[in-house]
Backbone bond lengths (Angstrom), bond angles and torsions (degrees), N, CA, C in turn:
res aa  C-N    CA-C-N  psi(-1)  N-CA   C-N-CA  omega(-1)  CA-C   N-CA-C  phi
1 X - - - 1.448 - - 1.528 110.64 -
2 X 1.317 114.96 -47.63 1.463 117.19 -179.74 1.406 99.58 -66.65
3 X 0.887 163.89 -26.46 1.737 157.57 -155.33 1.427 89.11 -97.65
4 X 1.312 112.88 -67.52 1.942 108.39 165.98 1.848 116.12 -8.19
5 X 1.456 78.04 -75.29 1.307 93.98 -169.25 2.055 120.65 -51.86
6 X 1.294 83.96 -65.12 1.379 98.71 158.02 2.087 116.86 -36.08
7 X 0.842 106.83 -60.73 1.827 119.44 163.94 1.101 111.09 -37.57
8 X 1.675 120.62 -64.98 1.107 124.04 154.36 1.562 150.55 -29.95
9 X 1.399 105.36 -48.28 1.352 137.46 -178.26 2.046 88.81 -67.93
10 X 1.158 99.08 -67.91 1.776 106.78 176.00 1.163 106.13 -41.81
11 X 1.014 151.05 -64.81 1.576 149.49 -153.31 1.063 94.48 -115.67
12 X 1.739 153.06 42.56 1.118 128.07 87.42 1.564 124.49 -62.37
13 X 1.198 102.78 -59.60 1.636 101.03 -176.63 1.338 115.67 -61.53
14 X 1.472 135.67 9.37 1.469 121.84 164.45 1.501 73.31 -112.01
15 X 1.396 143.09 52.48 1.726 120.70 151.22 1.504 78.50 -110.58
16 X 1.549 112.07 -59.80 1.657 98.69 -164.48 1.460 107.84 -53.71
17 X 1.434 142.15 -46.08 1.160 143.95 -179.41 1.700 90.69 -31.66
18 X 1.315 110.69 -80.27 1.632 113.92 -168.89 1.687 133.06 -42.51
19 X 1.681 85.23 -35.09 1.818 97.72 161.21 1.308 118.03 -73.92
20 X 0.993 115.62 -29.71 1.657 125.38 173.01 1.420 124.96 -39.80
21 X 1.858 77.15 -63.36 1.799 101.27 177.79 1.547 102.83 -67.94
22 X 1.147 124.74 -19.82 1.406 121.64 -149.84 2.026 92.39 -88.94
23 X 1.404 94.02 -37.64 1.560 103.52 -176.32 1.134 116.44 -54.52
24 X 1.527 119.46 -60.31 1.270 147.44 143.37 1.948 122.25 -9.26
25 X 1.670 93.86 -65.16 1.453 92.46 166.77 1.749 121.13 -49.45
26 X 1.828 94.25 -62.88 1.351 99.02 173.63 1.590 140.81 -52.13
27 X 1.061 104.24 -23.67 1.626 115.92 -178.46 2.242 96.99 -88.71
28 X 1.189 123.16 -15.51 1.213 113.09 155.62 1.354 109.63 -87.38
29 X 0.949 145.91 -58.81 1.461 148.71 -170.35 1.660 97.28 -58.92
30 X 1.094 132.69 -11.39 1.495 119.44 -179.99 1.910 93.81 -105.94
31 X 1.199 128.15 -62.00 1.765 130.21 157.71 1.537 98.71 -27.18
32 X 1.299 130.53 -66.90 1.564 114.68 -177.20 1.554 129.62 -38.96
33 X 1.503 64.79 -44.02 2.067 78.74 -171.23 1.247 118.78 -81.45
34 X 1.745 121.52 -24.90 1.663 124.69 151.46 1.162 109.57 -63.20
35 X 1.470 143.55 -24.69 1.542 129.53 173.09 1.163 108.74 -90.10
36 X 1.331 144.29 -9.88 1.843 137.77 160.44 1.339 101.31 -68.73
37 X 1.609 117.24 -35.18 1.552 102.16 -170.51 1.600 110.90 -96.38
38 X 1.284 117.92 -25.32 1.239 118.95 153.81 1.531 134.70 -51.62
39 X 1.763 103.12 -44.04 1.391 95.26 166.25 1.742 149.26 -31.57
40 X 1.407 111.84 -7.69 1.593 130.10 173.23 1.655 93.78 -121.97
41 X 1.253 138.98 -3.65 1.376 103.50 166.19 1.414 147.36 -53.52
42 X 1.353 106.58 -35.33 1.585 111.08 166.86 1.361 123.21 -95.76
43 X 1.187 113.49 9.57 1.665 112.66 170.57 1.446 98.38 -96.38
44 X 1.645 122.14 -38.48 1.379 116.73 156.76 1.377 122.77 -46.43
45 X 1.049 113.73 -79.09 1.510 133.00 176.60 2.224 97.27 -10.64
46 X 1.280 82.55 -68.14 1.946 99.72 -160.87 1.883 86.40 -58.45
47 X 1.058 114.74 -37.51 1.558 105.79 -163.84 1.375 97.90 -46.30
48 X 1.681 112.04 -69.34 1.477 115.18 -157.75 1.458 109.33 -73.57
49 X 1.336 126.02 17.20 1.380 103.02 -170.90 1.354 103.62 -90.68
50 X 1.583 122.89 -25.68 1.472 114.32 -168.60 1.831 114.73 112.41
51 X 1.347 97.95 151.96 1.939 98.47 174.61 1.804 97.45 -51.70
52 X 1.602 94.17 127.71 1.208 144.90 4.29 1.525 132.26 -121.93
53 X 1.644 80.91 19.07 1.694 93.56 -178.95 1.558 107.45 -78.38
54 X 1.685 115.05 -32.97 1.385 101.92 -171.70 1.575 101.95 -106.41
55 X 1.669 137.44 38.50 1.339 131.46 161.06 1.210 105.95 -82.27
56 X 0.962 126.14 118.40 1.856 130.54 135.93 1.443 119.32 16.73
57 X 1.450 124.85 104.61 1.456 105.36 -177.13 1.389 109.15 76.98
58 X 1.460 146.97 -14.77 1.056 105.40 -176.02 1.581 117.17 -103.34
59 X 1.664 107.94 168.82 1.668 97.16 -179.46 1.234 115.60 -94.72
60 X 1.166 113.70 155.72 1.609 126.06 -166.49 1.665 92.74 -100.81
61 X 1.184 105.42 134.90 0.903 157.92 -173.88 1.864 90.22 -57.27
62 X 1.272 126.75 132.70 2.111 127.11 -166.18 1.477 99.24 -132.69
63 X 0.925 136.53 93.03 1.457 111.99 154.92 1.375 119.45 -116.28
64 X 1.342 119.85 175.93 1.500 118.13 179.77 1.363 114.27 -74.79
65 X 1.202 139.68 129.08 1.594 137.17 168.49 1.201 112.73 -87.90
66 X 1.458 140.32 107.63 1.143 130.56 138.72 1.610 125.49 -7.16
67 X 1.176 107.76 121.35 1.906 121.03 179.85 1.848 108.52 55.72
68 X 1.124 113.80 19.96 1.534 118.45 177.77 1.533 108.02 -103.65
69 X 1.625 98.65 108.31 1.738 97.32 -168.06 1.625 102.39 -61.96
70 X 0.890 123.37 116.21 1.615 143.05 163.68 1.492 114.17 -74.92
71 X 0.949 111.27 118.15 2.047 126.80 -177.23 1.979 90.75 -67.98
72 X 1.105 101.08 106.61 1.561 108.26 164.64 1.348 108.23 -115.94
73 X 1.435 116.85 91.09 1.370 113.19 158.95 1.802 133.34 -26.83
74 X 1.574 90.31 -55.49 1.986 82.60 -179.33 1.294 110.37 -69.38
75 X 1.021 117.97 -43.85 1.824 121.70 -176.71 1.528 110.84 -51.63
76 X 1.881 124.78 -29.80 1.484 94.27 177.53 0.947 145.44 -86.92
77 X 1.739 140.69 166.98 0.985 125.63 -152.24 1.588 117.25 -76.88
78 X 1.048 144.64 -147.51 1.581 142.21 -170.10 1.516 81.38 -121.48
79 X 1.172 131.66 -52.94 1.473 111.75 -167.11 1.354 115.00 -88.60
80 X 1.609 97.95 142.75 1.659 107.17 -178.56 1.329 103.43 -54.58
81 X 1.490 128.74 -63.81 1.353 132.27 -173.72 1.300 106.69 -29.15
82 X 1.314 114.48 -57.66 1.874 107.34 176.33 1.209 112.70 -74.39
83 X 1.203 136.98 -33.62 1.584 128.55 -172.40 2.134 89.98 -65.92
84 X 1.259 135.54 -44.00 1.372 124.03 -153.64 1.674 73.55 -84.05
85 X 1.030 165.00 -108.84 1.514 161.24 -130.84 1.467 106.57 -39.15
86 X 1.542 113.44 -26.02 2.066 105.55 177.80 1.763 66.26 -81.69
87 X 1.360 128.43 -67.48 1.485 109.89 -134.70 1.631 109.53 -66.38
88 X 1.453 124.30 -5.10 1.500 112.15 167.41 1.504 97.97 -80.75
89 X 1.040 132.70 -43.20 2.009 121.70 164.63 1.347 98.28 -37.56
90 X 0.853 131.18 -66.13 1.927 115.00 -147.25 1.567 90.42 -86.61
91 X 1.065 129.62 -32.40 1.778 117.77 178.99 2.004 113.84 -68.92
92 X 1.434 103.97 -11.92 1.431 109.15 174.88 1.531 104.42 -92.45
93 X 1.254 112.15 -36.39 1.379 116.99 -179.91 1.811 113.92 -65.11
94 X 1.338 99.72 -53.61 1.720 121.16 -178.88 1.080 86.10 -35.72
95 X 1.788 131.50 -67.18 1.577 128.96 -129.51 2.063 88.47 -70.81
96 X 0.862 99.54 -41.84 2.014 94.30 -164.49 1.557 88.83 -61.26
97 X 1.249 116.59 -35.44 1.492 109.04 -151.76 1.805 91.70 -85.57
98 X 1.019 136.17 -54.45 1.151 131.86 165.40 1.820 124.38 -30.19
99 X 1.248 84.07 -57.99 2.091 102.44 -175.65 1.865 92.01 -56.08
100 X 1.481 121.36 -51.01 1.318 116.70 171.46 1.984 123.06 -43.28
101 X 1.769 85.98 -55.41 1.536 90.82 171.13 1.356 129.55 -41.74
102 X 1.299 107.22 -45.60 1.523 136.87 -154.89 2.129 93.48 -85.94
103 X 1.330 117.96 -35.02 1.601 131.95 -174.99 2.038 97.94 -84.28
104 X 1.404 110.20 -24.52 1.435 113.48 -176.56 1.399 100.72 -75.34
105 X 1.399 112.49 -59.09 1.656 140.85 -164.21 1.626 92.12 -47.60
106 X 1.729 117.97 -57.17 1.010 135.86 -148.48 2.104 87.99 -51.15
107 X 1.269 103.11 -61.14 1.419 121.31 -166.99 1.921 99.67 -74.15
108 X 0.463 122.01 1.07 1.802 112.90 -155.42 1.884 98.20 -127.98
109 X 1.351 104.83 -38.05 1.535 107.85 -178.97 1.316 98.41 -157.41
110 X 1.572 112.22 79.19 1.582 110.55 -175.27 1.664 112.86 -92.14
111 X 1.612 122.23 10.80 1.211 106.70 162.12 1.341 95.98 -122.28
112 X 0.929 161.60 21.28 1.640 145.45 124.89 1.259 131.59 -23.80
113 X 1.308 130.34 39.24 1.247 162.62 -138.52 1.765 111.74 -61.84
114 X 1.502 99.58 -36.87 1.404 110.03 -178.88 1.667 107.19 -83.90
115 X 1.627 104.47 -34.79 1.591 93.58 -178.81 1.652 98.46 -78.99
116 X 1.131 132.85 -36.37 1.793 112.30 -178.03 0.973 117.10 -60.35
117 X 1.728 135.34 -54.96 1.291 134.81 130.50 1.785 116.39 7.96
118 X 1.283 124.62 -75.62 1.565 132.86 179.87 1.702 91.41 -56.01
119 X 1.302 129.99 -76.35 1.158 128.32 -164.40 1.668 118.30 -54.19
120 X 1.278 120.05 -29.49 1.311 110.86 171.02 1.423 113.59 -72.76
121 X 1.419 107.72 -43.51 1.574 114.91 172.06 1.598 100.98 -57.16
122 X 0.788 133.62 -73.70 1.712 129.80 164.56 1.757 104.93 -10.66
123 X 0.719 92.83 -83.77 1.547 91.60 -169.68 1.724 108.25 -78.29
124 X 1.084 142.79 22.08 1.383 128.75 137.30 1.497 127.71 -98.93
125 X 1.492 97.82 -10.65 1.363 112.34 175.01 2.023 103.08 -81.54
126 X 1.651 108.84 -46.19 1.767 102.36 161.61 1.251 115.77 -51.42
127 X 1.076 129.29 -24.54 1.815 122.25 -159.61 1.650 82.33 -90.72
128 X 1.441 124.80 -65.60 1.491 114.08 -160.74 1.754 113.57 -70.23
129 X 1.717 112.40 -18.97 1.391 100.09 169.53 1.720 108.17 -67.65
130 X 1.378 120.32 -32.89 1.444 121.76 -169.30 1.584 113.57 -68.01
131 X 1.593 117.56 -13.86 1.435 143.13 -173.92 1.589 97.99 -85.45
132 X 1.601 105.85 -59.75 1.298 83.06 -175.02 1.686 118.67 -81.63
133 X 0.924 109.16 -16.31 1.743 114.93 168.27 1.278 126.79 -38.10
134 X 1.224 89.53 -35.59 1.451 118.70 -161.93 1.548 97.09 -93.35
135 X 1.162 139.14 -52.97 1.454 131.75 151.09 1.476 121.65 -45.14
136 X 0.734 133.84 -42.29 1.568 135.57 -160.31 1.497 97.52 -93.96
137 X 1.346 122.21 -42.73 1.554 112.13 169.55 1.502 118.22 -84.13
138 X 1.283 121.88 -14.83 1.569 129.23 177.81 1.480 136.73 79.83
139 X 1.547 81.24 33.66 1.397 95.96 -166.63 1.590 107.94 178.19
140 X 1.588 114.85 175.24 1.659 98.59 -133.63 1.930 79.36 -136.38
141 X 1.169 126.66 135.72 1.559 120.87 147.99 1.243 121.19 -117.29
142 X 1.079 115.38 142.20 1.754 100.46 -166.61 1.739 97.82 -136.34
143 X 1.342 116.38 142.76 1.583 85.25 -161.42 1.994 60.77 -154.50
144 X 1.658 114.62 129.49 1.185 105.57 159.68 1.538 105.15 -117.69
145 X 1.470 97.34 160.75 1.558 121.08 178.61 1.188 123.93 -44.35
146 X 1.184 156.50 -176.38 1.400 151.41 129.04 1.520 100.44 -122.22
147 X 1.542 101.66 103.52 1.527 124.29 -165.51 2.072 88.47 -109.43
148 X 1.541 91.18 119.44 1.616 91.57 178.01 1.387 95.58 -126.37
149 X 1.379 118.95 178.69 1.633 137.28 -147.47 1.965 88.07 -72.88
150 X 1.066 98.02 132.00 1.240 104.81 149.82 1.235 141.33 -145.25
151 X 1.587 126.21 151.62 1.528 123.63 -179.38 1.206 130.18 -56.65
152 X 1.056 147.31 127.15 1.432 164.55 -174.29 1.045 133.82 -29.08
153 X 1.987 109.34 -18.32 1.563 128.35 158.39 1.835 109.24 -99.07
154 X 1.536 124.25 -15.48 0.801 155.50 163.78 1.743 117.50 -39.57
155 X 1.694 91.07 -50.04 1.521 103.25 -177.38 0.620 117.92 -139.39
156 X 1.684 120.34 10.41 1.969 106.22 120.83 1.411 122.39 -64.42
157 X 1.202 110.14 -25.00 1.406 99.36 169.64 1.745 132.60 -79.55
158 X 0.972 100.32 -38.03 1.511 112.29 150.55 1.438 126.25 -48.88
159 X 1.340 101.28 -41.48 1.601 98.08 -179.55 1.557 96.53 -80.36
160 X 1.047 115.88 -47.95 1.764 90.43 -179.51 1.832 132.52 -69.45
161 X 1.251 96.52 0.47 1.691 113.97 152.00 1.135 112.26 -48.08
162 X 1.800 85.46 -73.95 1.649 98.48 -165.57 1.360 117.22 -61.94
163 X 1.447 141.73 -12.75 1.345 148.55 164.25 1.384 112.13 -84.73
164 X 1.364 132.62 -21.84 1.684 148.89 -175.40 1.830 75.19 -79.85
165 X 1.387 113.97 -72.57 1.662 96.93 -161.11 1.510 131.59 -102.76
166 X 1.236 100.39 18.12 1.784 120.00 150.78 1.970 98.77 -68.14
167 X 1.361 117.59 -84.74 1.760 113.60 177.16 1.132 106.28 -31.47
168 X 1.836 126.74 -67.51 1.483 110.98 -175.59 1.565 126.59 -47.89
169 X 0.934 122.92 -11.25 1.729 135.19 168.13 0.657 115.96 -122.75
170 X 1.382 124.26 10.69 1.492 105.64 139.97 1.462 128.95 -97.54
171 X 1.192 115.25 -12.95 1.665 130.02 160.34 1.333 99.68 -79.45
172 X 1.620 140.87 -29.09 1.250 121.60 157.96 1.503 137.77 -54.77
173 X 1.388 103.46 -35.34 1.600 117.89 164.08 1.232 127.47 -72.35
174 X 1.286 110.58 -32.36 1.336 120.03 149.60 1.159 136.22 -10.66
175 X 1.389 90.01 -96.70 1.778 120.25 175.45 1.844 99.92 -53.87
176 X 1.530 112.64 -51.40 1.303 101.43 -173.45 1.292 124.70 -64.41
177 X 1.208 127.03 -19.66 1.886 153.10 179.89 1.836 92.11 -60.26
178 X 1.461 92.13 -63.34 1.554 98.18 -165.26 1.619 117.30 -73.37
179 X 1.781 111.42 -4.09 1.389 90.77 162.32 1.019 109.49 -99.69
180 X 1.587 130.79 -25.40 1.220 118.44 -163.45 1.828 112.97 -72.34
181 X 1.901 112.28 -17.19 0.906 115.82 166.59 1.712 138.14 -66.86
182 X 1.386 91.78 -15.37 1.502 110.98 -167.61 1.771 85.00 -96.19
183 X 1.066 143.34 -51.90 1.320 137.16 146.99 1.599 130.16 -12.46
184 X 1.137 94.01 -64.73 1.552 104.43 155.50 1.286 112.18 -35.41
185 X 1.232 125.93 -60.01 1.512 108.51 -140.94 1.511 106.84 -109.20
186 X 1.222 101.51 37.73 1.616 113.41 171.81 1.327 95.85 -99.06
């Protein structure tokens, strides 16, 4: 009976091992596929906004946003495990801040069809990376914005934050998916 058991005990834990990896695979293969389709969001984004976001050469305009997780390179931690736990925070955060973008856009450039299109896809692709994050690390952070009224150059500029640091985390999750996966499979 004990050898049973023992048998048992083994071929569960190489099932969870395999779901693990399997989680792991999937939560990159879903981050990949929001950064191929993300890849034209902010060159979209800047097109429709108008002089001087969409002239040639010019610079857009940076400021800090209040409650907008911002990709700070020096600040993250060395371990992937912690860098994907800030990045399920800023992918729970992104989605409100996005769904806002996407409710601004609606009013501000309501036939731009391809960028609302990008932005809804933007933000259902944050809500389901923040889903699976949230599985694979085992646990959930949910941190919402405090999104207040803003002026009309205000949130174009904001919205191109919030699309500047949706891509930057998502090439952050990325890279971090793929080491901790290559880890795995030692």
């Amino acid at each position: 009976m004990e050898v049973i058991t023992e048998h048992l005990v083994g071929i569960l834990s190489r099932s969870q091992e395999q779901d693990g990896k399997e989680a792991k695979r999937q939560a990159l293969l879903l981050v990949s596929m929001a950064k191929s389709q993300a890849d034209t969001l902010v060159e979209t984004y800047l097109s429709q906004q108008g002089p001087p976001f969409s002239d040639n050469g010019a610079a857009v305009p940076q400021s800090k946003i209040k409650d907008l997780p911002a990709l700070e390179q020096s600040s993250l931690p060395s371990s992937p495990w912690k860098r994907l736990a800030l990045g399920l925070g800023a992918f729970s955060s992104l989605s409100e801040w996005l769904a806002s973008v996407l409710l601004w856009q609606k009013s501000l450039n309501p036939k731009a069809w391809e960028l609302l299109n990008l932005l809804e896809i933007a933000e259902n692709n944050s809500r389901a990376i923040s889903s699976n994050l949230t599985t694979l690390l085992g646990r959930q952070d949910i941190s919402t914005p405090s999104l207040t009224t803003l002026s009309t150059i205000k949130k174009k500029v904001a919205g191109y934050m919030v699309c500047k640091s949706f891509y930057e985390w998502l090439n952050q999750t990325e890279r971090d998916l793929v080491i901790i996966l290559a880890e795995s499979s030692v």
